[in-house]
TORVO-514533 format. One record per residue (C-alpha): y negated, x, z negated. Coordinates in nm, 3 decimals. Example, Ala and Ser with C-alpha at 12.3 -4.5 7.8 and 13.67 -1.06 7.14 Angstrom:
REM TORVO-514533
[site [0.450, 1.230, -0.780]],
[site [0.106, 1.367, -0.714]],
REM end
This chain:
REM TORVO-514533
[site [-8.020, 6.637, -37.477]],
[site [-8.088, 6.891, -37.700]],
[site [-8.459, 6.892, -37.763]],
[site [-8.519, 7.137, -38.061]],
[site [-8.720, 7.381, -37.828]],
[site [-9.034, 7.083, -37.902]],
[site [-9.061, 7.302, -38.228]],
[site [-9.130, 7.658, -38.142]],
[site [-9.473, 7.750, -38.208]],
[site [-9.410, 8.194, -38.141]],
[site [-9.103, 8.389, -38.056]],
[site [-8.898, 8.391, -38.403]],
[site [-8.860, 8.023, -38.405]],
[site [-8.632, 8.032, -38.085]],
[site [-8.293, 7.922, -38.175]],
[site [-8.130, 8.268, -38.084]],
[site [-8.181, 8.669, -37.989]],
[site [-8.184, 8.616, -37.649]],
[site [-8.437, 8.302, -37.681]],
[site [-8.725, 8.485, -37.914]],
[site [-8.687, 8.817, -37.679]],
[site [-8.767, 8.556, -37.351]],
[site [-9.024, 8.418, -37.532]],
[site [-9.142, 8.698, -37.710]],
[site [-9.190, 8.807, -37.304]],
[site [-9.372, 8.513, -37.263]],
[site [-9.603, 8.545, -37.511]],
[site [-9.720, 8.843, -37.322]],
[site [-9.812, 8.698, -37.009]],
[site [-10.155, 8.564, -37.058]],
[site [-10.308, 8.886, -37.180]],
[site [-10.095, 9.075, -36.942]],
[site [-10.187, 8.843, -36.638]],
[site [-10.599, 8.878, -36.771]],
[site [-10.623, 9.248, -36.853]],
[site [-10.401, 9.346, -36.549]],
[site [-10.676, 9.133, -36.314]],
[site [-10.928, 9.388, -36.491]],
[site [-10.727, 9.725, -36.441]],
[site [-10.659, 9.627, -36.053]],
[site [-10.985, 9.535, -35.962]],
[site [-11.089, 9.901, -36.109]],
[site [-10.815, 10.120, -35.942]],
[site [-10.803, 9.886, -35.601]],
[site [-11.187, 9.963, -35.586]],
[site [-11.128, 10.321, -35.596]],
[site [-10.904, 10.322, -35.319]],
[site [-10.947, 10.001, -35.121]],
[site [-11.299, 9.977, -35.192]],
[site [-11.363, 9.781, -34.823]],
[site [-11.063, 9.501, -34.883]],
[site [-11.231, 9.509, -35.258]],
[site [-11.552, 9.398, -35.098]],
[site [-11.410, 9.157, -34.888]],
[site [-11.226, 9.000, -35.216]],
[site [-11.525, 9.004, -35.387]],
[site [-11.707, 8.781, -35.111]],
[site [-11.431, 8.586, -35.112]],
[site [-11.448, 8.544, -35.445]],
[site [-11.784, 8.429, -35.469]],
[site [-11.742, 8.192, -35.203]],
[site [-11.473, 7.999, -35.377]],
[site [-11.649, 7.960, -35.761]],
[site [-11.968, 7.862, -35.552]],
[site [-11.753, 7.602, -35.394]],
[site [-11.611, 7.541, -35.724]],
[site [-11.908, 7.492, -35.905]],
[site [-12.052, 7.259, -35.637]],
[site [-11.707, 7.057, -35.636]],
[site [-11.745, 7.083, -36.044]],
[site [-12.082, 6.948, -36.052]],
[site [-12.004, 6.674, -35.820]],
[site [-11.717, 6.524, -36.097]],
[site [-12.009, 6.644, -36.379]],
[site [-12.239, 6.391, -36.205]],
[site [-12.012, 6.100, -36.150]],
[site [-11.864, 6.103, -36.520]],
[site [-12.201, 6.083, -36.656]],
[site [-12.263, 5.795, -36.480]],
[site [-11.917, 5.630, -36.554]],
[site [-12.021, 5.740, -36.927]],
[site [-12.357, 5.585, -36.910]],
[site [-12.148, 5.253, -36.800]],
[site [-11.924, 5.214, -36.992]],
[site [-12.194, 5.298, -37.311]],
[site [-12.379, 4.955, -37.170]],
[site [-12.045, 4.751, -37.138]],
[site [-11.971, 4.486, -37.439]],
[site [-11.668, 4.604, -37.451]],
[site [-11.567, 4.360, -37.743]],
[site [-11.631, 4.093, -37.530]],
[site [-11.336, 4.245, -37.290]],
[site [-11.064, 4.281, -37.533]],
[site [-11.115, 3.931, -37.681]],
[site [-11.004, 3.757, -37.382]],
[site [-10.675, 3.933, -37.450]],
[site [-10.489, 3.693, -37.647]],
[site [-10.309, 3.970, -37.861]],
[site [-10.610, 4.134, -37.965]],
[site [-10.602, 4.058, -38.291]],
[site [-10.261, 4.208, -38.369]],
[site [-10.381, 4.596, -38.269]],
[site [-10.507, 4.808, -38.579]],
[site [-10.646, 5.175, -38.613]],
[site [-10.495, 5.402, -38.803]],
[site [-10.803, 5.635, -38.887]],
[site [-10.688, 5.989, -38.942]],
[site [-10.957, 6.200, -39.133]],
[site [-10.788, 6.524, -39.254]],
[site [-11.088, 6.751, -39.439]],
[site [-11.119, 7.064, -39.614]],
[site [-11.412, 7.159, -39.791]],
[site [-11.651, 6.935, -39.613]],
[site [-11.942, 6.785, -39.823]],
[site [-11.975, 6.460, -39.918]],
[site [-12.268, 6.376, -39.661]],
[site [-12.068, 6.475, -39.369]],
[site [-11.784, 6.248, -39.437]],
[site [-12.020, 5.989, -39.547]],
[site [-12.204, 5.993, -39.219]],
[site [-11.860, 5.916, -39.026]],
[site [-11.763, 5.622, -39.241]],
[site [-12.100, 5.406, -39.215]],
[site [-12.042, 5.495, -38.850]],
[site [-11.715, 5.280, -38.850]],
[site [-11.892, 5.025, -39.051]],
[site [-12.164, 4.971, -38.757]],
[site [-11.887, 4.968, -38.514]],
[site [-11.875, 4.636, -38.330]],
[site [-11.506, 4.581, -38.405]],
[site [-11.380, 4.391, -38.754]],
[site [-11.320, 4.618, -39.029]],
[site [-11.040, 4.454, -39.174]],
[site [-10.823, 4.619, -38.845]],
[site [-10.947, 4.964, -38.971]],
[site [-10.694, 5.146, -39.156]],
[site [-10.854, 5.437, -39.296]],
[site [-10.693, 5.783, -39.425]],
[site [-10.856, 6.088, -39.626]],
[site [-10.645, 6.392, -39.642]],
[site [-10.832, 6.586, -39.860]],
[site [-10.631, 6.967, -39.890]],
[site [-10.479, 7.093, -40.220]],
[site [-10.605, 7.439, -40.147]],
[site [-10.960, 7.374, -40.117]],
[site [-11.003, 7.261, -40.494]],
[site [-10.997, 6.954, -40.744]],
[site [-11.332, 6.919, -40.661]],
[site [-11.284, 6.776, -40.354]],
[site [-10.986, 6.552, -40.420]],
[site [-11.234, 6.405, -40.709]],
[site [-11.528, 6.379, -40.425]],
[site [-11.229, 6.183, -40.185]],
[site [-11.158, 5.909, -40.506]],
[site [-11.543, 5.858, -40.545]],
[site [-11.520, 5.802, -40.164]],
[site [-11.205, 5.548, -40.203]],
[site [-11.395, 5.370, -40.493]],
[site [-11.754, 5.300, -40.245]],
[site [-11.541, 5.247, -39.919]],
[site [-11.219, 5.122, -39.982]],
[site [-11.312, 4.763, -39.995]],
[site [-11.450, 4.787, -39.644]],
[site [-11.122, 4.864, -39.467]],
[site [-10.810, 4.649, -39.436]],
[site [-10.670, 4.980, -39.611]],
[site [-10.833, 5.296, -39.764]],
[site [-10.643, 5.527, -39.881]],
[site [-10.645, 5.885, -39.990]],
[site [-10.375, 6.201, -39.964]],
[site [-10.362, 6.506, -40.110]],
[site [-10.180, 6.738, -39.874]],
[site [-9.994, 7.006, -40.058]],
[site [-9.984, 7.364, -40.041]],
[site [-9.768, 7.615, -39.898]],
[site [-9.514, 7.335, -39.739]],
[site [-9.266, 7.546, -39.575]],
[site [-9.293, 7.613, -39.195]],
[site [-9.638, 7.464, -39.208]],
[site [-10.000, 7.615, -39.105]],
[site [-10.247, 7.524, -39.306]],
[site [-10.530, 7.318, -39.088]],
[site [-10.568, 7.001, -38.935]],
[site [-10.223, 6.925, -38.774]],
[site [-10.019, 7.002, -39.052]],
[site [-10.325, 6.750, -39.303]],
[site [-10.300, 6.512, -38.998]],
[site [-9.890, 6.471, -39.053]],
[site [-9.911, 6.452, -39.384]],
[site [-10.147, 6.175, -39.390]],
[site [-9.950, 5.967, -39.122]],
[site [-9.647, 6.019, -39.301]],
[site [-9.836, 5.895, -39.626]],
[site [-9.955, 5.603, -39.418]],
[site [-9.659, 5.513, -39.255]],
[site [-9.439, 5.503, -39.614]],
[site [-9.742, 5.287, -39.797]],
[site [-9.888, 5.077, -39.567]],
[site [-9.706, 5.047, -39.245]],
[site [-9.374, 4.994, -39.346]],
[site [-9.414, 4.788, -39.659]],
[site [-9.629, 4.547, -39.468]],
[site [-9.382, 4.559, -39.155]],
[site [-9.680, 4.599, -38.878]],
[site [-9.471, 4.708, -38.555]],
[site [-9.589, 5.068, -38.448]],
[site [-9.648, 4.927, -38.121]],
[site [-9.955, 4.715, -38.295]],
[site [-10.072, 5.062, -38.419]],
[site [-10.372, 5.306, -38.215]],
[site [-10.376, 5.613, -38.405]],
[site [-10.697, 5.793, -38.388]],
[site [-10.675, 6.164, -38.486]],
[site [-11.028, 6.259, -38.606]],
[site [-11.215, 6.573, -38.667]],
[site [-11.399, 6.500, -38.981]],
[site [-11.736, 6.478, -38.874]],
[site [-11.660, 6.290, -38.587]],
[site [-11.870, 6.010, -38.548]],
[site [-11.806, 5.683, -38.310]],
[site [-12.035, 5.482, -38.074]],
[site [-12.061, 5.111, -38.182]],
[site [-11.753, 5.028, -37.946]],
[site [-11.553, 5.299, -37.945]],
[site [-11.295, 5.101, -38.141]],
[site [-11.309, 4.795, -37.836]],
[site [-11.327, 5.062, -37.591]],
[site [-10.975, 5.214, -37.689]],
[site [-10.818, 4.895, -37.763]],
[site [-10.923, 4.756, -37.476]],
[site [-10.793, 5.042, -37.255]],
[site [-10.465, 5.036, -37.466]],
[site [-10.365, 4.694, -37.375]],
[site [-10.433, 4.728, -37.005]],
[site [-10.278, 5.006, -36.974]],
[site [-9.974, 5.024, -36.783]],
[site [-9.667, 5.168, -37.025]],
[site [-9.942, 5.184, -37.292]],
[site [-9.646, 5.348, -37.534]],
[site [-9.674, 5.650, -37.284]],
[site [-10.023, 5.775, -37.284]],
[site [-10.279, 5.911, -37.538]],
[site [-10.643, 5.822, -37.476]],
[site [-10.928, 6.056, -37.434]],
[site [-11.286, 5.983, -37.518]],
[site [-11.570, 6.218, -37.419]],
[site [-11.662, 6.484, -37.708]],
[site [-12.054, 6.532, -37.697]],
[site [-12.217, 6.741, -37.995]],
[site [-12.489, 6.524, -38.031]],
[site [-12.482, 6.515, -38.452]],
[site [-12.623, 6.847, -38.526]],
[site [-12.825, 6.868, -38.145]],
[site [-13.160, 6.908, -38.301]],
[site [-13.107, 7.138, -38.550]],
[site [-12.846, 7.415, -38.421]],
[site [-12.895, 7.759, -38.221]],
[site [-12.989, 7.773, -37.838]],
[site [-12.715, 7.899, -37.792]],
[site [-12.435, 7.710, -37.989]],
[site [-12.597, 7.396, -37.822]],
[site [-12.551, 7.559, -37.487]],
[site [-12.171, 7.683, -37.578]],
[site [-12.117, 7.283, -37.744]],
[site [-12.314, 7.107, -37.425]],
[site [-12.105, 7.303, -37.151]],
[site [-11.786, 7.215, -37.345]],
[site [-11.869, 6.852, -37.335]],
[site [-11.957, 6.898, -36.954]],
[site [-11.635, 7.015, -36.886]],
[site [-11.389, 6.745, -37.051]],
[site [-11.633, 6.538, -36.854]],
[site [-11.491, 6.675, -36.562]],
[site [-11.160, 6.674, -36.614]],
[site [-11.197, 6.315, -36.701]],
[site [-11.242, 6.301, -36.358]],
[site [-10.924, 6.469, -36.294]],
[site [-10.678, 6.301, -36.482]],
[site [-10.348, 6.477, -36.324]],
[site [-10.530, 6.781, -36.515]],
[site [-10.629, 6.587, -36.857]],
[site [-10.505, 6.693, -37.155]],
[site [-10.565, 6.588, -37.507]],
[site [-10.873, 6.782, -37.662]],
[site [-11.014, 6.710, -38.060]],
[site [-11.120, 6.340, -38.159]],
[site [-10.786, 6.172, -37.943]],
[site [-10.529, 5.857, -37.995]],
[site [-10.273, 5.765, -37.904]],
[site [-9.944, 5.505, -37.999]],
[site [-9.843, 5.520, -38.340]],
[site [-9.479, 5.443, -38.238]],
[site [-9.491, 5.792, -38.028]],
[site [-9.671, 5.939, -38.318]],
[site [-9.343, 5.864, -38.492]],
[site [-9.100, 5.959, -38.204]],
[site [-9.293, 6.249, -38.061]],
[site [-9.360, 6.441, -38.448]],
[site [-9.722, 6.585, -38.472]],
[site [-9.678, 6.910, -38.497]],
[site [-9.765, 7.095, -38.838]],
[site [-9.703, 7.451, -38.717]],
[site [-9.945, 7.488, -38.446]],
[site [-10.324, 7.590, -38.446]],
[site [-10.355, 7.404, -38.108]],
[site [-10.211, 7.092, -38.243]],
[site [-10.482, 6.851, -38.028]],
[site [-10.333, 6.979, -37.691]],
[site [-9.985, 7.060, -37.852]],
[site [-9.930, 6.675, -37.907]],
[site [-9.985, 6.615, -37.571]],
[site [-9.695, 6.896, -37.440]],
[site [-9.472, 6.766, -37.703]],
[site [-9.498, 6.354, -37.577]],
[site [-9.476, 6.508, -37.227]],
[site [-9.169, 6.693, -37.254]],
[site [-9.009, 6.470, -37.560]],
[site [-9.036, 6.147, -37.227]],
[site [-8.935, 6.408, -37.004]],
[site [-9.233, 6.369, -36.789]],
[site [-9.295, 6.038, -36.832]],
[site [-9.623, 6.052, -37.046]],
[site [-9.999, 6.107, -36.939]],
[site [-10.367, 6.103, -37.077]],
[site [-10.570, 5.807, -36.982]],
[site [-10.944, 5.872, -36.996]],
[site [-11.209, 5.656, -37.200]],
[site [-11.552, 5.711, -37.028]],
[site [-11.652, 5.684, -37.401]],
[site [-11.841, 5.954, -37.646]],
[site [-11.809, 6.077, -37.956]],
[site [-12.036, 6.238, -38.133]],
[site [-11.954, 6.568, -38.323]],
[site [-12.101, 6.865, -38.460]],
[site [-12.186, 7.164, -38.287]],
[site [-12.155, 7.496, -38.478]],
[site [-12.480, 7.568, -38.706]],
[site [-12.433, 7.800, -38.996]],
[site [-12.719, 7.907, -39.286]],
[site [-12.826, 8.172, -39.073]],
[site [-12.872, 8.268, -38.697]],
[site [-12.594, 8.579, -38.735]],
[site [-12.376, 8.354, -38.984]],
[site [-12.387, 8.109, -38.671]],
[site [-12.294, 8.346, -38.391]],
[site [-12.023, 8.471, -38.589]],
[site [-11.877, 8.114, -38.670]],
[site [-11.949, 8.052, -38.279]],
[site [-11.729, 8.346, -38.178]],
[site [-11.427, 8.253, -38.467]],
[site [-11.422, 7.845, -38.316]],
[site [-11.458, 7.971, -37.983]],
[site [-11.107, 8.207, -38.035]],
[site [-10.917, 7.937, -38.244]],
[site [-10.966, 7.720, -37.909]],
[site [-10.882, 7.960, -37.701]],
[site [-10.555, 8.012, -37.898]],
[site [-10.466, 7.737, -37.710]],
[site [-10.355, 7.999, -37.429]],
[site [-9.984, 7.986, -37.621]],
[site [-9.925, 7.677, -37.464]],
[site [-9.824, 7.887, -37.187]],
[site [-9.544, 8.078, -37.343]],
[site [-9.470, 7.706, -37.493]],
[site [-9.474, 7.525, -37.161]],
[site [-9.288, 7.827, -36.949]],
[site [-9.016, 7.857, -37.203]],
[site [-8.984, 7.425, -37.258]],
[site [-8.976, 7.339, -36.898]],
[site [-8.695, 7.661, -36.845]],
[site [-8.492, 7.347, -37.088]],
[site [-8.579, 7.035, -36.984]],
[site [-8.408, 6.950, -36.600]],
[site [-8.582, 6.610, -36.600]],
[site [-8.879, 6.683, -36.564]],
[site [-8.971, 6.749, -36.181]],
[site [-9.002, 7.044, -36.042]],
[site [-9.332, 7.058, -35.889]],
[site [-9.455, 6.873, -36.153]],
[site [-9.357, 7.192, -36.407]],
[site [-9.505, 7.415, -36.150]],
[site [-9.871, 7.201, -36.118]],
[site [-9.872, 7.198, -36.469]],
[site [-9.795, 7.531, -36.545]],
[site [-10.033, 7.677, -36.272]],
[site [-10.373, 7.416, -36.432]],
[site [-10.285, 7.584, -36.749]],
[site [-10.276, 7.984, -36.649]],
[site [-10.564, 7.906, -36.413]],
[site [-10.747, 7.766, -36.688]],
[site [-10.688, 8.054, -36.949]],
[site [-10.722, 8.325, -36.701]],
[site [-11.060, 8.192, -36.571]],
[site [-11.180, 8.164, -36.927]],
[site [-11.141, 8.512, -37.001]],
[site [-11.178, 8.696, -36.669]],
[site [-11.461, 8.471, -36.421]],
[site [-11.775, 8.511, -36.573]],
[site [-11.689, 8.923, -36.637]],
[site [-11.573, 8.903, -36.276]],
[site [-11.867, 8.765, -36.132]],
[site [-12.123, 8.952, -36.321]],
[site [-11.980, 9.298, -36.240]],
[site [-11.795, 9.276, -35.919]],
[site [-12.022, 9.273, -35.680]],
[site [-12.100, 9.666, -35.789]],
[site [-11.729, 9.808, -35.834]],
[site [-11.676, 9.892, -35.492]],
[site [-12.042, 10.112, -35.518]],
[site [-11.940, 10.248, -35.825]],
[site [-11.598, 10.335, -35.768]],
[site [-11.565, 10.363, -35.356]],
[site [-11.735, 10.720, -35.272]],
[site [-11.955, 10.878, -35.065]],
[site [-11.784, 10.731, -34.752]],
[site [-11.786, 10.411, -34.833]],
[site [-12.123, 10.362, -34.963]],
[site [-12.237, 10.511, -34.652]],
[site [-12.102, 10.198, -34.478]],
[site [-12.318, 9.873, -34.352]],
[site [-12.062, 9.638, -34.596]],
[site [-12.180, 9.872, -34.918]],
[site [-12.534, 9.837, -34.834]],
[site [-12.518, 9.452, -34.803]],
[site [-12.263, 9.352, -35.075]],
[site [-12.496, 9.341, -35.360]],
[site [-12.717, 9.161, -35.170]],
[site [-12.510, 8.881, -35.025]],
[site [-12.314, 8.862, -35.364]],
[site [-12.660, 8.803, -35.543]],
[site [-12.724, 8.531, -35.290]],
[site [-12.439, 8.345, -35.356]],
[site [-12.474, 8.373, -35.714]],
[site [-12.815, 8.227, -35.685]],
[site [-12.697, 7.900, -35.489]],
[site [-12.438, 7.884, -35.800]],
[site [-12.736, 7.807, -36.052]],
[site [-12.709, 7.491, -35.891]],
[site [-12.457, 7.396, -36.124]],
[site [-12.686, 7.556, -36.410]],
[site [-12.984, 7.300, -36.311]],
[site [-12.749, 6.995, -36.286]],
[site [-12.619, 7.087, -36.663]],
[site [-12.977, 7.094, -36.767]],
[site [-13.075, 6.801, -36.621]],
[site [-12.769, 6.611, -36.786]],
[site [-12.791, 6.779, -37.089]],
[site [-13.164, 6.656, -37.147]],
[site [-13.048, 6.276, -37.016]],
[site [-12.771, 6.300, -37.271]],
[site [-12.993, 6.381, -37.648]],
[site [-13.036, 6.152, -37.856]],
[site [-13.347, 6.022, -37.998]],
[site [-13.601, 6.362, -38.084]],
[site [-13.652, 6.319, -38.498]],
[site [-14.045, 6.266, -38.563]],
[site [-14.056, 6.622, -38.718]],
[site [-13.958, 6.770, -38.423]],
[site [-14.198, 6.904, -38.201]],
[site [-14.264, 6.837, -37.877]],
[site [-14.195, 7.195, -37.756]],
[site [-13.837, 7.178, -37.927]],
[site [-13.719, 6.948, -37.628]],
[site [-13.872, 7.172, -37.392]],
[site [-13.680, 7.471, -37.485]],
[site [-13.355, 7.241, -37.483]],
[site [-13.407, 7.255, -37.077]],
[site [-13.511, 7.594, -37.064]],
[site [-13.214, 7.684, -37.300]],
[site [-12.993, 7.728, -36.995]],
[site [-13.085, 8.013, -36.909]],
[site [-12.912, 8.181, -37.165]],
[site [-12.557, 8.053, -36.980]],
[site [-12.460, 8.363, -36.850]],
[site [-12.471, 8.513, -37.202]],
[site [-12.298, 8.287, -37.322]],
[site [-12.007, 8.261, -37.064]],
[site [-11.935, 8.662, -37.135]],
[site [-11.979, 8.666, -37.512]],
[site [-11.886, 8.342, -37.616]],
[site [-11.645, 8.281, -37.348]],
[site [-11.445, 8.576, -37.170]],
[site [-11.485, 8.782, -37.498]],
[site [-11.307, 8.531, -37.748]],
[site [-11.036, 8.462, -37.478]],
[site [-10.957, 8.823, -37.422]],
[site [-10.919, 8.813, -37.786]],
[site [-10.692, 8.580, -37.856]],
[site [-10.491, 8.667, -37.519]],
[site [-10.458, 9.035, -37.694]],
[site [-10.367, 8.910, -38.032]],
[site [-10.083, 8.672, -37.871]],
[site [-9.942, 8.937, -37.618]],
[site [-9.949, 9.221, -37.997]],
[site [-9.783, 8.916, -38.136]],
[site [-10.076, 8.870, -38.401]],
[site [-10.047, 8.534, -38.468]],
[site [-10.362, 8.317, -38.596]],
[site [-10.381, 8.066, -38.841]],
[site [-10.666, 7.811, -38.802]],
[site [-11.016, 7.875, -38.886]],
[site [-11.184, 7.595, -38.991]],
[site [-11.536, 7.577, -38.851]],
[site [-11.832, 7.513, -39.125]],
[site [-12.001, 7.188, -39.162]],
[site [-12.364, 7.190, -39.300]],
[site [-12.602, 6.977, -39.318]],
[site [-13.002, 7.030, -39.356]],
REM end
């Protein structure tokens, strides 16, 4: 079967006229679908301003149930998290007999990262409680960000790369054609570069291989590395799953914005919950997965998304037959922190739209699954509603819920707000609302269980605003949420495609 359609990343790439005008169409949808939620609540408020109303309870109703049913999941992956953090897990794998065959492929594709921040990674593999000498590790430092760094990368090699079975480090070139620049297309280049001069000349079967695809300043728990192997070898079809730890932005936690700490903690809350959902788990950031469908699959270098484009690729390239398995397992990253509190809101906004780019995996996964017949038909149709659900409740809910309780009022008339329903909408709306900040107080509670040790020149009052910063969630949700979706919704449905933004990494 022809499967050629795994490569489109926007309309012109289809194969033919007909192809790039359906999924030009396509590309529409999500902004289409958002905006036109927007213009119907206005207009049916005008002139159904009493079935409005009853929406709108509705409404409320179900993301109260939603964020009860939410929290519930929130709760029990912490303490599956807290678990497994306790478990030896070394101990586990070693009473596998094959064990000792697995390595890691270490994928660490950088920009114009400093020198600490990589650092700070490595001597995290180092502690690891898993031998070295299975660690295959690969810098990808970027021709376009400057000699400099590619001379920072060999002073790197020259203090590390007796520490790893293998250390090696790529330059990835410019300008390759029907590339975009950013982590993907690095991350190919260095498995490519890995595959031709280590893998191959020393004959290790791909099967033996765990590829972990790393943001650079991702650092790992002591057994991360036992963790994933272990889960990899008791896996059932282990050759048709990637493997999902749980992203926490602990690096940085002390030192960032309220805010970006709020926007970072609720994104670690919610891969937390849909750890607890696997039929809904998709790969997100710091992932792995088999280096033999690594090699079938193709990472693809022409996607911003490329973390949950890998996953729709494997999918669709074993016509259904491939899933995410989730590792109850951290990682710690960075959360966004700039030179200055503005500088920092602005990179905030930029990371914020570069993830929800990810909404063209619906034009992707409408105009795929129109190709591939083996894949099941309510399976397509599960999928494809997780995905538009989750897009359109990024950039419509928290508008939604913050303004709809006073359309109808607004926009109804004299009539209507002479009736009982107008009187006691905002009222009951507002009460429902409040019994949702029960899902704000669980988050805080978590959120302080979760930081890491407090630095001795921090002060007291520092982790007291960290529970108090929750407050600023609804803030958050509109500008840092609904706002950067919309965005990137608009520029996909103008057809103003983004490249990727890479987020700054500082360190004080």
């Amino acid at each position: 079967m022809d499967k050629s359609y795994l490569n489109i990343s926007k309309a012109a790439d289809a194969p033919d006229l007909k192809g790039r005008k359906i999924y030009r169409f396509l590309e529409t949808l999500p902004g289409l679908i958002s905006l036109g939620t927007f213009a119907a609540v206005f207009v049916f408020s005008w002139i159904m301003p009493v079935w409005v109303s009853i929406f709108i309870i509705l409404f409320c109703f179900y993301y109260l149930f939603k964020i009860i049913f939410l929290a519930c999941h929130q709760i029990s992956s912490y303490f599956h998290m807290r678990k497994s953090l306790k478990t030896d897990w070394l101990s586990k794998v070693k009473r596998i007999k094959r064990w000792h065959n697995i390595y890691h492929l270490i994928i660490l594709p950088t920009y114009k990262e400093g020198q600490k921040v990589i650092e700070e990674s490595l001597e995290t593999f180092l502690r690891s409680f898993y031998p070295t000498k299975k660690m295959i590790v690969v810098l990808s430092i970027e021709e376009r960000a400057g000699k400099k760094f590619f001379e920072m990368a060999k002073v790197l090699k020259k203090r590390y790369g007796d520490k790893f079975f293998k250390f090696i480090v790529t330059l990835h070139p410019k300008d390759i054609k029907g590339e975009i620049a950013g982590k993907g297309s690095n991350s190919v280049w260095a498995g490519q570069v890995a595959k031709k001069k280590i893998i191959d000349p020393l004959k290790i079967p791909y099967k033996n291989i765990i590829v972990s695809n790393f943001d650079i300043d991702t650092k790992v728990y002591p057994y991360y590395f036992a963790c994933l192997t272990w889960n990899y070898l008791t896996a059932k079809k282990p050759l048709r799953a990637s493997y999902q730890p749980i992203p926490v932005y602990n690096n940085n936690v002390w030192s960032t914005s309220s805010f970006s700490r709020v926007i970072a903690t609720s994104n670690t809350f919610w891969q937390m919950v849909q750890q607890a959902r696997t039929e809904r788990l998709t790969t997100y950031s710091t992932h792995a997965m088999p280096f033999q469908a690594w090699v079938e699959v193709g990472y693809p270098a022409n996607i911003v998304s490329d973390d949950s484009r890998i996953f729709w690729r494997a999918y669709l390239y074993y016509d259904g037959d491939y899933r995410v398995i989730p590792m109850y397992y951290p990682v710690s990253m960075d959360a966004v922190m700039a030179d200055s509190f503005l500088k920092t809101a602005i990179n905030q906004y930029k990371q914020q739209r570069r993830w929800a780019w990810g909404c063209n995996e619906i034009p992707y996964l409408m105009y795929a699954f129109s190709k591939n017949k083996k894949i099941p038909k309510w399976n397509k149709i599960t999928h494809l509603y997780t995905v538009i659900d989750g897009f359109w409740s990024w950039a419509t809910a928290a508008i939604l819920i913050f303004t709809l309780g006073w359309l109808p009022l607004i926009f109804g008339g004299g009539k209507f707000n002479l009736t009982v329903l107008s009187y006691n909408l905002p009222r009951l709306t507002s009460s429902i609302m409040t019994l949702s900040l029960l899902g704000l107080v669980v988050s805080a509670i978590l959120s302080t269980m979760m930081l890491p040790k407090k630095p001795k020149n921090i002060s007291w009052v520092k982790g007291l605003t960290l529970f108090l910063q929750w407050a600023l969630l609804p803030f958050t949700l509109i500008i840092f949420g609904a706002f950067p979706a919309l965005d990137a919704q608009i520029r996909l449905m103008l057809g103003k495609y983004m490249g990727f933004w890479v987020t700054e990494k500082i360190r004080k």
